[in-house]
BADOMI-854851 format. One record per residue (C-alpha): residue in one letter; residue number from 1; x, y, z. Coordinates in nm, 2 decimals. Each point is the difference from the previous one (the first is absolute). Layout:
+------+-----+--------+--------+--------+
| type | seq |      u |      v |      w |
+------+-----+--------+--------+--------+
|    A | NUM |      X |      Y |      Z |
...
+------+-----+--------+--------+--------+
This chain:
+------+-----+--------+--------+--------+
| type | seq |      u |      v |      w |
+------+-----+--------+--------+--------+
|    X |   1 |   0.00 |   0.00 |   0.00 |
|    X |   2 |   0.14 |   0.33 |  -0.13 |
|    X |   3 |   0.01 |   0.34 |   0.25 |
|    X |   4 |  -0.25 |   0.12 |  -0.24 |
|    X |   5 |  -0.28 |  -0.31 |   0.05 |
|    X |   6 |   0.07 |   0.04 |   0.39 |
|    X |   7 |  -0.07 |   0.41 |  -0.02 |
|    X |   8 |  -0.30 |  -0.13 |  -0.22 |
|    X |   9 |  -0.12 |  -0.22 |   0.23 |
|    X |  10 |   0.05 |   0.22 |   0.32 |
|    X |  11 |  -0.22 |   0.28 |  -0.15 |
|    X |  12 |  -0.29 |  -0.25 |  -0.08 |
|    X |  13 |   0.03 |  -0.15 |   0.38 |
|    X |  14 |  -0.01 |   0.38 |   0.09 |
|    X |  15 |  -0.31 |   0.08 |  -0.24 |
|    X |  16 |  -0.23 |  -0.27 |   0.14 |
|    X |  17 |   0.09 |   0.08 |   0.40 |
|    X |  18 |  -0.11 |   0.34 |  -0.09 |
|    X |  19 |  -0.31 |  -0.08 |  -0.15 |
|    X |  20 |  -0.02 |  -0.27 |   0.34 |
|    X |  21 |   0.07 |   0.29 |   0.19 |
|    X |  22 |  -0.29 |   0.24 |  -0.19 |
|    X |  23 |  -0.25 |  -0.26 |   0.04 |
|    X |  24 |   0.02 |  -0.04 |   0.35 |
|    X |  25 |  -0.01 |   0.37 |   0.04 |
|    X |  26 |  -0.29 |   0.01 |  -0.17 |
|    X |  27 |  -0.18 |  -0.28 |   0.23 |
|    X |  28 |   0.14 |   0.11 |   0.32 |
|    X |  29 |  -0.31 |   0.30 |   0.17 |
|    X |  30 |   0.10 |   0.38 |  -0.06 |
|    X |  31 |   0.12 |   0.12 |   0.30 |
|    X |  32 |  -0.21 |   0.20 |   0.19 |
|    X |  33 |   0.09 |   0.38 |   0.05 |
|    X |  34 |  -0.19 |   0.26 |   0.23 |
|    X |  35 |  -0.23 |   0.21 |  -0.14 |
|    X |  36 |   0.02 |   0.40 |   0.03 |
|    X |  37 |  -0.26 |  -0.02 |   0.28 |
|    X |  38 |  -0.06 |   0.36 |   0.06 |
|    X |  39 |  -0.13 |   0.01 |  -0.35 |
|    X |  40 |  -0.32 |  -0.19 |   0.09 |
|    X |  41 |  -0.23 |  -0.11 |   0.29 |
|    X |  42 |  -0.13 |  -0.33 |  -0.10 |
|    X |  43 |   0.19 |  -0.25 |  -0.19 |
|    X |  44 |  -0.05 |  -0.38 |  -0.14 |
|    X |  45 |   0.20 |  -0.26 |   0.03 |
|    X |  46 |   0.10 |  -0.20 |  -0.36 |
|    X |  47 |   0.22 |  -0.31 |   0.11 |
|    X |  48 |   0.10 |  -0.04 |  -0.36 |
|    X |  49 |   0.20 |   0.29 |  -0.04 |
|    X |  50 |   0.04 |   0.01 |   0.39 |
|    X |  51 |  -0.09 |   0.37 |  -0.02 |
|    X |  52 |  -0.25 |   0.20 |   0.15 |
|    X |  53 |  -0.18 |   0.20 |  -0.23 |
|    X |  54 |  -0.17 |   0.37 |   0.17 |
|    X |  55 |  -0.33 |   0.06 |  -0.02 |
|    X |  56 |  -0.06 |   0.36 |  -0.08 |
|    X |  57 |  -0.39 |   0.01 |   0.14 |
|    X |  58 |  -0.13 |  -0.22 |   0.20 |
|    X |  59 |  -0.36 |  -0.16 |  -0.07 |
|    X |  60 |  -0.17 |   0.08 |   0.37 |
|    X |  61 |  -0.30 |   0.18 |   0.16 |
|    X |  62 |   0.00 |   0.27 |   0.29 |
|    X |  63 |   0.00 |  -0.16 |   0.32 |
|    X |  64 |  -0.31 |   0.19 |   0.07 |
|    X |  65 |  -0.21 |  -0.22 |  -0.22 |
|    X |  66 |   0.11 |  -0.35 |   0.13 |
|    X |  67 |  -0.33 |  -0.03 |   0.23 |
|    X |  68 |  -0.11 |  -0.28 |   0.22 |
|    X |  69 |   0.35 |  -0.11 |   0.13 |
|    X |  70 |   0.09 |   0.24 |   0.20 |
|    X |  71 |   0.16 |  -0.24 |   0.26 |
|    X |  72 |   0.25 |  -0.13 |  -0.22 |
|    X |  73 |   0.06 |   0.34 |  -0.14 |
|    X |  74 |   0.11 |   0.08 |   0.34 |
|    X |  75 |   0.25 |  -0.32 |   0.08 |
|    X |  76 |   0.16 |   0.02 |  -0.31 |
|    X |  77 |   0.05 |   0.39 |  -0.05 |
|    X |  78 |   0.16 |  -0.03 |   0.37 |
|    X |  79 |   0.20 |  -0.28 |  -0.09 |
|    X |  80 |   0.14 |   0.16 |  -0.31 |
|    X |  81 |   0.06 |   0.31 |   0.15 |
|    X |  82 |   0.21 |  -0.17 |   0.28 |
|    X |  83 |   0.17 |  -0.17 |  -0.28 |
|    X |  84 |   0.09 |   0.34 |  -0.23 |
|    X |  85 |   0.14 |   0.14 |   0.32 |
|    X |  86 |   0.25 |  -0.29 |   0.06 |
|    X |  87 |  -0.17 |  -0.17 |   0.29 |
|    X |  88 |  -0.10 |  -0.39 |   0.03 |
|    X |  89 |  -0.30 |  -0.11 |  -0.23 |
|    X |  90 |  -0.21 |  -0.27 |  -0.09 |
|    X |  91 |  -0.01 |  -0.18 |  -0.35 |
|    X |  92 |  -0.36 |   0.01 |  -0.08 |
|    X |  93 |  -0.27 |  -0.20 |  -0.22 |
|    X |  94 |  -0.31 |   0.15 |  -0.08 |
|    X |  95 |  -0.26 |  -0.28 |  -0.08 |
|    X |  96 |  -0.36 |  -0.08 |  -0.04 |
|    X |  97 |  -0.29 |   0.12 |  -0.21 |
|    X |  98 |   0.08 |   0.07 |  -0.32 |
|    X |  99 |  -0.09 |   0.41 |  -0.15 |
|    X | 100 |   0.04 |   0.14 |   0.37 |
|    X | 101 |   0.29 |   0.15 |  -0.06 |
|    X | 102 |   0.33 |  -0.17 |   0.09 |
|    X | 103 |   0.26 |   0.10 |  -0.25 |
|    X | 104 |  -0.15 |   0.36 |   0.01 |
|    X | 105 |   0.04 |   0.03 |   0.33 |
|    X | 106 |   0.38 |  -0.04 |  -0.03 |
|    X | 107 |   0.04 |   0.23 |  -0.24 |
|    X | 108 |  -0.18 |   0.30 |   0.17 |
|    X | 109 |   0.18 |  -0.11 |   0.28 |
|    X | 110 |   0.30 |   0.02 |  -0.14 |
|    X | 111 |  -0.02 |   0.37 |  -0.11 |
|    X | 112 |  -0.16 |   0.13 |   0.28 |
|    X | 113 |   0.29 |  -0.12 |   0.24 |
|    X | 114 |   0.24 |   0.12 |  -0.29 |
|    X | 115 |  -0.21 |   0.33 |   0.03 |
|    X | 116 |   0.08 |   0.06 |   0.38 |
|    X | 117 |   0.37 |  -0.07 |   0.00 |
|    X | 118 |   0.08 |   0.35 |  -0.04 |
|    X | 119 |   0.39 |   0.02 |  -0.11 |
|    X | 120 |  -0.02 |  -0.35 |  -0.03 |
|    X | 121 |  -0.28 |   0.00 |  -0.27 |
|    X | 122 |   0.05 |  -0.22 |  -0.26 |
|    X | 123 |   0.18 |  -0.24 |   0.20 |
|    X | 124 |  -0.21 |  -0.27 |  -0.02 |
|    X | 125 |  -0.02 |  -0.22 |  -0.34 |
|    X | 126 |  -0.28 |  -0.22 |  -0.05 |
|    X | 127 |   0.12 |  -0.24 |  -0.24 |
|    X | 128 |  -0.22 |  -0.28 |  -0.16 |
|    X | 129 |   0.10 |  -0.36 |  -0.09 |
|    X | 130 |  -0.26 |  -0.25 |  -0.20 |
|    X | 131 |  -0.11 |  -0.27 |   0.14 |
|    X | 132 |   0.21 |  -0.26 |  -0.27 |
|    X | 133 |   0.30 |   0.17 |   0.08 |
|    X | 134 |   0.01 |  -0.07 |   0.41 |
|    X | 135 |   0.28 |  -0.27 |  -0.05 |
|    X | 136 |   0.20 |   0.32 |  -0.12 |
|    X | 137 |  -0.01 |   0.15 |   0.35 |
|    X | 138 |   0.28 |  -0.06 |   0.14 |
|    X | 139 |   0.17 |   0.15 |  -0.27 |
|    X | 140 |  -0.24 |   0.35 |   0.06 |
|    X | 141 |   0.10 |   0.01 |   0.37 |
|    X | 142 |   0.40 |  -0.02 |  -0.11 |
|    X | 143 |  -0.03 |   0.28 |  -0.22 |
|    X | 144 |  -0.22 |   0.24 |   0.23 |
|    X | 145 |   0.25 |  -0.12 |   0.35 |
|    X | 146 |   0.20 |   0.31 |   0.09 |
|    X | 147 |  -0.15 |   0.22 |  -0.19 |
|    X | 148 |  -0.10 |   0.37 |   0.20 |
|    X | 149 |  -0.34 |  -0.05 |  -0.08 |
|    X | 150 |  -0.31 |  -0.21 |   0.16 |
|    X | 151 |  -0.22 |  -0.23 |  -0.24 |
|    X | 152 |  -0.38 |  -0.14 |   0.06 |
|    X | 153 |   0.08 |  -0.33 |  -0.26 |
|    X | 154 |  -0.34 |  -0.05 |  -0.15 |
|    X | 155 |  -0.18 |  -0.28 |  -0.11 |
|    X | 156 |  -0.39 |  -0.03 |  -0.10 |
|    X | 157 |  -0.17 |  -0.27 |  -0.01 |
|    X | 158 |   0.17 |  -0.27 |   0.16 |
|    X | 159 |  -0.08 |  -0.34 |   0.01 |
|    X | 160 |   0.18 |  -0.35 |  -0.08 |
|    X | 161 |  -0.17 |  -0.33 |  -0.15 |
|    X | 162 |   0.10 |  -0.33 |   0.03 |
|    X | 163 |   0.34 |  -0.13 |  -0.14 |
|    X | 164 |   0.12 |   0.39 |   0.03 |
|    X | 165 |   0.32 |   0.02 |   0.21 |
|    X | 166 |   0.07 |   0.35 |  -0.06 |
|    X | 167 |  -0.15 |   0.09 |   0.36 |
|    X | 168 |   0.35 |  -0.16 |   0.14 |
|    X | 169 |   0.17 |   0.32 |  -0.11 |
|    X | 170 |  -0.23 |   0.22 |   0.11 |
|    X | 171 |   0.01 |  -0.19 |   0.32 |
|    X | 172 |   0.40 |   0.05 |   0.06 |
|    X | 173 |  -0.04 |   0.36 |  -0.06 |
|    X | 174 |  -0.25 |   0.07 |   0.26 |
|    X | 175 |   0.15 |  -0.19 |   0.24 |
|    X | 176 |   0.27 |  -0.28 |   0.01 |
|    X | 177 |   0.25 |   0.06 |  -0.25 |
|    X | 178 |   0.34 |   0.04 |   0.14 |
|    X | 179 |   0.00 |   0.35 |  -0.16 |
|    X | 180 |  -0.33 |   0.13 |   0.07 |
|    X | 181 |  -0.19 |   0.30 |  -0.05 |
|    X | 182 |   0.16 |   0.28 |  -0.10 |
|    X | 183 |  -0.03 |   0.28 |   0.28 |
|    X | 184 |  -0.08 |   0.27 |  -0.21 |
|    X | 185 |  -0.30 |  -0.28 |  -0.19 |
|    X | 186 |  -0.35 |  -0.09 |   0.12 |
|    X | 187 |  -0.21 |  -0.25 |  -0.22 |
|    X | 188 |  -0.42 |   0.09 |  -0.02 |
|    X | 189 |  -0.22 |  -0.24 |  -0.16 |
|    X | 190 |  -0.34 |  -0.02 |  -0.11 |
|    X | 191 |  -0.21 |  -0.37 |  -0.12 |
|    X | 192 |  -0.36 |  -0.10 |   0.06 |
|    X | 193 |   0.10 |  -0.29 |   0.22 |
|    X | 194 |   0.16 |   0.02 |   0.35 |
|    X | 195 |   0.24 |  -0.30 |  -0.04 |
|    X | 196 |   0.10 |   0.09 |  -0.30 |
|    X | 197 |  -0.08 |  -0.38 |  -0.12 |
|    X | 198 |  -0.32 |  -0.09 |  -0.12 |
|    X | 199 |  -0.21 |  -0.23 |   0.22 |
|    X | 200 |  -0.01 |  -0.26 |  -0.28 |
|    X | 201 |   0.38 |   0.00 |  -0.01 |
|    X | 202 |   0.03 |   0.01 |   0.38 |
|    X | 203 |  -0.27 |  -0.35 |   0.01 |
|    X | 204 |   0.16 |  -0.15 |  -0.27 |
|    X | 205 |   0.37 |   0.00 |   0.20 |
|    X | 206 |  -0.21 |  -0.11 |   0.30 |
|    X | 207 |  -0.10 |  -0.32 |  -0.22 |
|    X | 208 |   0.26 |  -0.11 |  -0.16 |
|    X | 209 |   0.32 |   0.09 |   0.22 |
|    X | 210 |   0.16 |  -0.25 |   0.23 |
|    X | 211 |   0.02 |   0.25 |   0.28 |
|    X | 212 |  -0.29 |   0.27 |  -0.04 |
|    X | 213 |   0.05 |   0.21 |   0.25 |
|    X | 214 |   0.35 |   0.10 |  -0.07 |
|    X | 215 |  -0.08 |  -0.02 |  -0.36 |
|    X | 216 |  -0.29 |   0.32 |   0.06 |
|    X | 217 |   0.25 |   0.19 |   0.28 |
|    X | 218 |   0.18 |   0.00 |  -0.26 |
|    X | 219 |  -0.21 |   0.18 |  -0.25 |
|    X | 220 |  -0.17 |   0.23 |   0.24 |
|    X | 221 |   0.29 |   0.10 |   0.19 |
|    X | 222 |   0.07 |   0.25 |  -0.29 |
|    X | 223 |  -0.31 |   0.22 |   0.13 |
|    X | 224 |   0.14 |  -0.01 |   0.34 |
|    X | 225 |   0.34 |   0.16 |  -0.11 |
|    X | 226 |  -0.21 |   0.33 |  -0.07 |
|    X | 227 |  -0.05 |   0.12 |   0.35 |
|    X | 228 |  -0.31 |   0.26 |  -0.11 |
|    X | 229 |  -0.31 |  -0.20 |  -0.09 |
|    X | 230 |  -0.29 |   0.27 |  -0.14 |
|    X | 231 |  -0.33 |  -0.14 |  -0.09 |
|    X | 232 |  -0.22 |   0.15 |  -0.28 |
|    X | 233 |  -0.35 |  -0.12 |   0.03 |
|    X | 234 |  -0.32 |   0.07 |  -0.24 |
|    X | 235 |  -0.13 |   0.35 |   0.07 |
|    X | 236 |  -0.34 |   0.05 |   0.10 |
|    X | 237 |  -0.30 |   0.19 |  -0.18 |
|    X | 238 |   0.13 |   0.35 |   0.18 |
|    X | 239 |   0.36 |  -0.02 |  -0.02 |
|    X | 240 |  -0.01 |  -0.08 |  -0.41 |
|    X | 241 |  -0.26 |   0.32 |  -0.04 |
|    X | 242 |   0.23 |   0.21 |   0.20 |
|    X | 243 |   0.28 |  -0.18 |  -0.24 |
|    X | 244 |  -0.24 |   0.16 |  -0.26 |
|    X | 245 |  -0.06 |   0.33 |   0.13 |
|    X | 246 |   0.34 |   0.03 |   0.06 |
|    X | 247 |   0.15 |  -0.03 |  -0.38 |
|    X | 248 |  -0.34 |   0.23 |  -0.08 |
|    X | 249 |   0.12 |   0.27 |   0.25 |
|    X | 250 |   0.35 |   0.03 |  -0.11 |
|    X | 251 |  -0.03 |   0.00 |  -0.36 |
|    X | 252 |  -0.27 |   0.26 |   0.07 |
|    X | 253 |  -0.23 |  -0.22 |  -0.24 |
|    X | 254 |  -0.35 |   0.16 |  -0.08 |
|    X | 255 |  -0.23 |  -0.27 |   0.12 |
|    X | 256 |  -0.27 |   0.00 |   0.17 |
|    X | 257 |   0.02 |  -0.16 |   0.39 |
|    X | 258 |  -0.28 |  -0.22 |  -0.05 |
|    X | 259 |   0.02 |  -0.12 |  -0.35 |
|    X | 260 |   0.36 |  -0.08 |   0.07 |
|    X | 261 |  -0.10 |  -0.21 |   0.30 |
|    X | 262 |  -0.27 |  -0.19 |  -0.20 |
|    X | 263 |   0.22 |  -0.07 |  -0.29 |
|    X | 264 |   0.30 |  -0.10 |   0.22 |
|    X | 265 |  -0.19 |  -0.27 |   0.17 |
|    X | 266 |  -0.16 |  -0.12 |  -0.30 |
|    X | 267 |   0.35 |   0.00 |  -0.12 |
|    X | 268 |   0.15 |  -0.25 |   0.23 |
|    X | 269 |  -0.30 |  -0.19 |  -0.02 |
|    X | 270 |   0.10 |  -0.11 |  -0.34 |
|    X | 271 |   0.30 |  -0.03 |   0.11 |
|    X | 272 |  -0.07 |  -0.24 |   0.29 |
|    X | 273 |   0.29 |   0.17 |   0.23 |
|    X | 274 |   0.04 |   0.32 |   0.16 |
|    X | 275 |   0.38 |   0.16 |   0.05 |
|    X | 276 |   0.16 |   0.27 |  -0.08 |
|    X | 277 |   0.11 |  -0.11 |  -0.29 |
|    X | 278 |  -0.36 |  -0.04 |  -0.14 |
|    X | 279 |  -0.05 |   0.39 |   0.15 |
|    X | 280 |   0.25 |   0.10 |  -0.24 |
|    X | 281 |  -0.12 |  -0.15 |  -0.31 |
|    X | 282 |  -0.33 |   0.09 |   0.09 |
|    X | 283 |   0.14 |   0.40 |   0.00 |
|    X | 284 |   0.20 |  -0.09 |  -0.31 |
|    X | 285 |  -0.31 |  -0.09 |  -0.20 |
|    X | 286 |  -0.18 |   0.33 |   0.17 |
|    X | 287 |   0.23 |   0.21 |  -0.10 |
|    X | 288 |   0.02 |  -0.12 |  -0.34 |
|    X | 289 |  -0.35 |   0.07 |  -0.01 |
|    X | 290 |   0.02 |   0.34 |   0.12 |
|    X | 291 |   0.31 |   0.05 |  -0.27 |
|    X | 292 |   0.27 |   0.07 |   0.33 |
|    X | 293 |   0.34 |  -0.07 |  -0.01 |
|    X | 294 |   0.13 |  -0.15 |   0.30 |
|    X | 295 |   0.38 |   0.06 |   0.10 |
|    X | 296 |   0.11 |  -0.20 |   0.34 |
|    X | 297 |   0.25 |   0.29 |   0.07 |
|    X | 298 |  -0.23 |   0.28 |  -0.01 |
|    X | 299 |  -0.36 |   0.07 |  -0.03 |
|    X | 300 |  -0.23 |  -0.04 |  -0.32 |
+------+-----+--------+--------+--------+
């Protein structure tokens, strides 16, 4: 072999490591790189490109108009508030009937405390990770660790069905993992059921497991790692026309009292529920009628 067929053959070994090299790059997840968080107030979390992308307005109502829960208004304003100014806090999950509420609740909640921090306004990030994406959390909590600001890490909706073992990772970040929650990190969640699990899923493991006991402490020990519990229950007759009035009041809509009240009811009637979430499609559909823009922010 000639000096020229070894040179030869050196520069093709060198070619494919390179392209070995490129491909791997290429596979291996972006690495993830704080945000400019002054620049926003609300961000979500995409664990593809392991960034966090801002959100410039956030999609929320007044806390004024979130009526019929004024109890859990209270414990979780307080326990946000306690959290924003760098004392101890509670993780907290937000669950029962569905349209009362939940996931608005967190987000007035989270600019009104960001509201009172005076110098300190703006502060607080409320940042929003999807459901699928939970077995991505750990990797949110290393990027937002040390960082000067505090985060509410947000998900709506939660809930787990059989065969789903993506609650193990939410698990170790509430409580557990040798790391553990961030300091400057609290976790609020909102689902329809209290365990998280569904009751089919929870009988099923009760059936078939050799051990069922263990088998369902283990699934509904994740709801006990969130030390706030607030229940949302079905509103009464009163609370979802004062929902009603409410929306009417502040959007300064032109309708009259009674008319409003009549069509309301006969609303949710067809509807077969009563929540605030049926209130506001009810005033969606009345002010369409009475040609009004509504605008969240401000007033019609």
């Amino acid at each position: 072999m000639t000096a020229s067929d070894e040179d030869t053959g050196a520069d093709a070994y060198q070619t494919v490591l390179t392209r070995i090299a490129e491909a791997l790059e290429r596979l291996s997840p972006p690495d993830a790189t704080a945000p400019d968080f002054a620049g926003a107030e609300a961000f979500v979390w995409h664990p593809e490109e392991a960034a966090l992308a801002p959100v410039q307005r956030v999609n929320r109502v007044e806390m004024t108009l979130l009526k019929g829960i004024d109890r859990v208004r209270d414990l979780l304003l307080e326990n946000t508030e306690r959290f924003a100014r760098g004392f101890p806090a509670n993780n907290a999950l937000l669950w029962g009937a569905r349209g009362m509420g939940k996931s608005s609740l967190v987000k007035a909640v989270h600019a009104t405390v960001n509201a009172g921090l005076g110098d300190k306004a703006g502060m607080l990030k409320l940042v929003e990770i999807h459901r699928e994406d939970i077995e991505a959390l750990p990797d949110l909590m290393a990027l937002l660790r040390g960082t000067p600001e505090r985060f509410i890490v947000f998900c709506d909706d939660l809930s787990f069905d059989t065969a789903d073992t993506s609650y193990k990772s939410l698990k170790a970040v509430l409580e557990g993992g040798i790391e553990g929650r961030p300091d400057n990190v609290i976790l609020y969640a909102t689902s329809n059921r209290r365990h998280l699990m569904s009751r089919d899923m929870l009988e099923n493991e009760q059936a078939t497991a050799i051990n069922p006991g263990e088998t369902v402490e283990e699934k509904v020990s994740l709801s006990d790692r969130f030390g706030l519990w607030l229940g949302f229950h079905r509103c009464s007759q009163e609370e979802y026309l004062a929902m009603v009035a409410g929306y009417v009041a502040f959007f300064r809509l032109p309708a009259d009292p009674a008319d409003t009240r009549r069509e309301a009811l006969e609303w949710a009637a067809t509807r077969g529920a009563r929540s605030g979430r049926v209130a506001w499609q009810y005033v969606q559909d009345l002010a369409g009628r009475l040609q009004v823009k509504l605008d969240t922010k401000g007033r019609a």
